[in-house]
N, C-alpha and C positions, 0 to 999 in steps of 0.2 A: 389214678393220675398217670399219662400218659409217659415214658421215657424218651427226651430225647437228648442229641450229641451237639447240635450248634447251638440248640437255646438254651438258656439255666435262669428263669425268669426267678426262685429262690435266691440265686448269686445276685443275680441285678438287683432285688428288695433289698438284701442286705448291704450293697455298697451303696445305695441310696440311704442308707439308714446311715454307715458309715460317715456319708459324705456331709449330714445334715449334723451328724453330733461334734464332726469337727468341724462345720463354720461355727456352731454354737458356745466351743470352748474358744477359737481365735474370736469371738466378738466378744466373750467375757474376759480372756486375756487383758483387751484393748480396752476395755472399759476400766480394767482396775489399774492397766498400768500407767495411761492417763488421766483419770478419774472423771471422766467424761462421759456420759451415758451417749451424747452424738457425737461422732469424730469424725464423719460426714453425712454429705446428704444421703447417700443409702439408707441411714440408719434411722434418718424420722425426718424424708422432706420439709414438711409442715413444721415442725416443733424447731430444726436449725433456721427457718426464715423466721421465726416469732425470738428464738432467741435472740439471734443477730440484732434483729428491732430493739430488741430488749436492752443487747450488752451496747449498742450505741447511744441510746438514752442514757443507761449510768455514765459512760463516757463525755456527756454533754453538762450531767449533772453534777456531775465534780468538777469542770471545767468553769460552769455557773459559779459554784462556788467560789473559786479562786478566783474568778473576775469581783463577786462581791466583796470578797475579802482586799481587794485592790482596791476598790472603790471607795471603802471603810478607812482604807491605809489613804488613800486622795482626802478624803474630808478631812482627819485627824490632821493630817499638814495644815490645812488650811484652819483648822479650829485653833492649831500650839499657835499660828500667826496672831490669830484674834486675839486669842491669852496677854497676847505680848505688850498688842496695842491697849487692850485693858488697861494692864497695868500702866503702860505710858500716858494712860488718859487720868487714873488715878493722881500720878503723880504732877501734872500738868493741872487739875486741882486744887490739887496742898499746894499747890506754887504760888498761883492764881489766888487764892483765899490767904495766903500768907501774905502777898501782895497788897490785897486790900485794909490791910492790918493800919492802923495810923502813926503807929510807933516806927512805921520804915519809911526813908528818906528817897528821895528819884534817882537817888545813886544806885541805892539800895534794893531796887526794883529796875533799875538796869541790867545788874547782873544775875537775878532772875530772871530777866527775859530772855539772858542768852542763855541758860540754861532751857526756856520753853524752845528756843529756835530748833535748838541740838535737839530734843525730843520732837520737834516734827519733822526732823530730815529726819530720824528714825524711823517714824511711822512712815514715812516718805519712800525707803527703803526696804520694809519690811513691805511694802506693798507691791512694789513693784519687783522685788528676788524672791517671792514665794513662791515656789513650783514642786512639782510631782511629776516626774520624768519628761520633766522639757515644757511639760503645760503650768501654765503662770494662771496661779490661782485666784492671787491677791493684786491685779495687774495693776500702774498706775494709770495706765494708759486708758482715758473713759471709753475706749473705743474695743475694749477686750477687758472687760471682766469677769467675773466668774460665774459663768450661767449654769446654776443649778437646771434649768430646764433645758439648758443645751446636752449635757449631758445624759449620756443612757448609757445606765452599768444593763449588761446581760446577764442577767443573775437566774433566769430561767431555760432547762434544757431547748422550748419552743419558743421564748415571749421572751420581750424587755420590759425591763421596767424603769421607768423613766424617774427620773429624781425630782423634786419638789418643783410648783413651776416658778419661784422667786426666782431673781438675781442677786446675786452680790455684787459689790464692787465699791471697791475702797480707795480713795484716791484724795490723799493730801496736796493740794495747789491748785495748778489752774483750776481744774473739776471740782476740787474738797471732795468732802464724802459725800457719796452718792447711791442712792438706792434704787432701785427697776425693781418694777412688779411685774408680773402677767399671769395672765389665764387660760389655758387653751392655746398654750403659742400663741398667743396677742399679748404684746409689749407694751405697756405703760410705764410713761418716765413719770418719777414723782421724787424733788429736790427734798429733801428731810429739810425742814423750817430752821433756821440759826446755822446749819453745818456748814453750807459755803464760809461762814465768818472764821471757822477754825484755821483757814488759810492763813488766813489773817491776824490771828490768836496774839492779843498783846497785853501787856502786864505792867507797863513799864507808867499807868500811871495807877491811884486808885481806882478809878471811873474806869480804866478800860480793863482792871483786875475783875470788878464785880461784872460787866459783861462777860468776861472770858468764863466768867463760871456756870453761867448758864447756858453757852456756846459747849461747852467740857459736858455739861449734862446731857445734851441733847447728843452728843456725839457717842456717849458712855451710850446710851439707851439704844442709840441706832446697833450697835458692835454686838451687843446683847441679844439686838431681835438675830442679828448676821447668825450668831454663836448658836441661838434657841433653833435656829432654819435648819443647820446643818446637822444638831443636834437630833433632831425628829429623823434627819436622813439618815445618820447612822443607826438608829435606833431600827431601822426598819430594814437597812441593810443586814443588821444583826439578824432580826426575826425572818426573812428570808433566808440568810445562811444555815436557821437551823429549819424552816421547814423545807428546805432542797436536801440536807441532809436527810430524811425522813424519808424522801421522796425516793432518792437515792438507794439507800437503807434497803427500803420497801421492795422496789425496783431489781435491784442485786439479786435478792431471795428469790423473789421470783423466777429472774432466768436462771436461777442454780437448778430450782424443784423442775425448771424444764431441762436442763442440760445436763446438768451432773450425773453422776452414776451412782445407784446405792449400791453404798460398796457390797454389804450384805448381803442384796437380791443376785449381784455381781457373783460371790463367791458361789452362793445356794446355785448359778447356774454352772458355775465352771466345774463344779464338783459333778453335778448330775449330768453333763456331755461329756464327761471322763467318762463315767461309770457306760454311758448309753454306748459311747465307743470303744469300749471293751466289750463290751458284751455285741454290738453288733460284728468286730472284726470275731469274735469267736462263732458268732452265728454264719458268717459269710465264708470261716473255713468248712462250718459242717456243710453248708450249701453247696460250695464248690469239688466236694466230695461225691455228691447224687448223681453226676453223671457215670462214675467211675461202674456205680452198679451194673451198668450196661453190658459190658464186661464177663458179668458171671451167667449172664445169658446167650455169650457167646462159648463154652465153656463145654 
């Protein structure tokens, strides 16, 4: 092998050797000390764009989440309102059927009826102050009720999913209770049979006690199918929250097994570019030495 003074191509292999075991210990560094296997795109073009995809979908998926978990919190208002008028419907009832009773006097049956009045300004009330953050659920107004189909919770990272396509809409007076159907976003009005008469709910003689009772039936049953509507919605809102959860879950792991750093594989490298870089700066002192021979041939 030939001697020469300005080249030392032994010197140059060894700092190239040098130079390759310390990026190898600074990119295990980096990996353990953020526990990151990418900490930029140097480090795996491909694999930080599929993360990225990745960690904004879990992002969307949680976000799903807590819209459905809102939406679940919206119906339950609107279900505790139903509850209420239940019971007020119960009690309008026993009123009603006490009413009919032959042993009670038209006195006596007056002051039952102001007791049904005071329980339909209730229902009256409860229909139209029922909201969830500003949106009137239970509205009096026939002109803004509570459109299950209007409504779309986002409960999916990509997709909506749209709530049942019924209406609600509960409205003691001018309207009475009132029911909407549709299909396909096409609307159809359909007056529930006897409910308009609830407006008008009176007690104050026998004969209009035994109408009032099957006016009360017919209104009990409408509130029921209201409660069973909502009830199917939350049901479904639930089983959507736990499979986005899943989805999520699933989703998360994945971009870890692309992103993360094994700590382990991490350590096995930092140790092994120690080692390489010891032994290469000692190889690149003997290299840096072969020129010096030159020397004993000048001598």
């Amino acid at each position: 092998m030939a001697l020469r003074i300005n080249y030392n191509q032994a010197s140059s292999q060894a700092q190239r050797g040098v130079s390759g075991a310390q990026n190898s210990f600074f990119s295990a560094i980096s990996q353990l000390s953020s526990g990151l296997r990418i900490n930029k795109a140097a480090d795996d073009s491909a694999g930080l764009a599929v993360s990225e995809k990745l960690k904004n979908q879990v992002r969307g998926l949680n976000q799903a989440q807590r819209n459905a978990q809102d939406a679940i919190s919206l119906l339950q208002t609107a279900e505790g309102a139903l509850n209420e008028v239940h019971s007020i419907l119960g009690r309008m009832r026993e009123l009603a059927v006490q009413s009919a009773n032959d042993t009670l006097t038209n006195s006596d049956r007056a002051h039952i009826q102001n007791e049904v009045n005071s329980l339909l300004s209730e229902v009256d009330r409860i229909g139209s102050s029922t909201q969830f953050n500003s949106i009137q659920l239970l509205n009096g107004d026939a002109s803004g009720p509570l459109n299950l189909a209007g409504f779309t919770f986002h409960v999916g990272a990509n997709t909506d999913v749209p709530t049942a396509s019924n209406e609600i809409a509960f409205t003691i007076g001018d309207s009475a209770l009132g029911y909407s159907g549709g299909t396909n976003g096409v609307i159809n009005s359909t007056t529930l049979a006897g409910v308009n008469a609830l407006a008008t709910t009176g007690v104050a003689t026998q004969t209009d006690a035994n109408a009032a009772i099957a006016t009360i039936d017919t209104a009990v049953e409408a509130v029921s199918g209201y409660r069973g509507a909502i009830g199917a919605m939350q049901n479904r809102l639930e089983s959507a929250i736990n499979s986005i959860g899943v989805a999520a879950e699933n989703t998360g792991a994945a971009n870890s097994r692309i992103r993360d750093a094994d700590v382990a594989q991490s350590v096995s490298e930092m140790i092994r570019s120690q080692i390489l870089q010891q032994s290469s700066m000692a190889v690149l002192a003997q290299a840096n030495q072969a020129p010096q021979s030159v020397l004993q041939l000048l001598k």
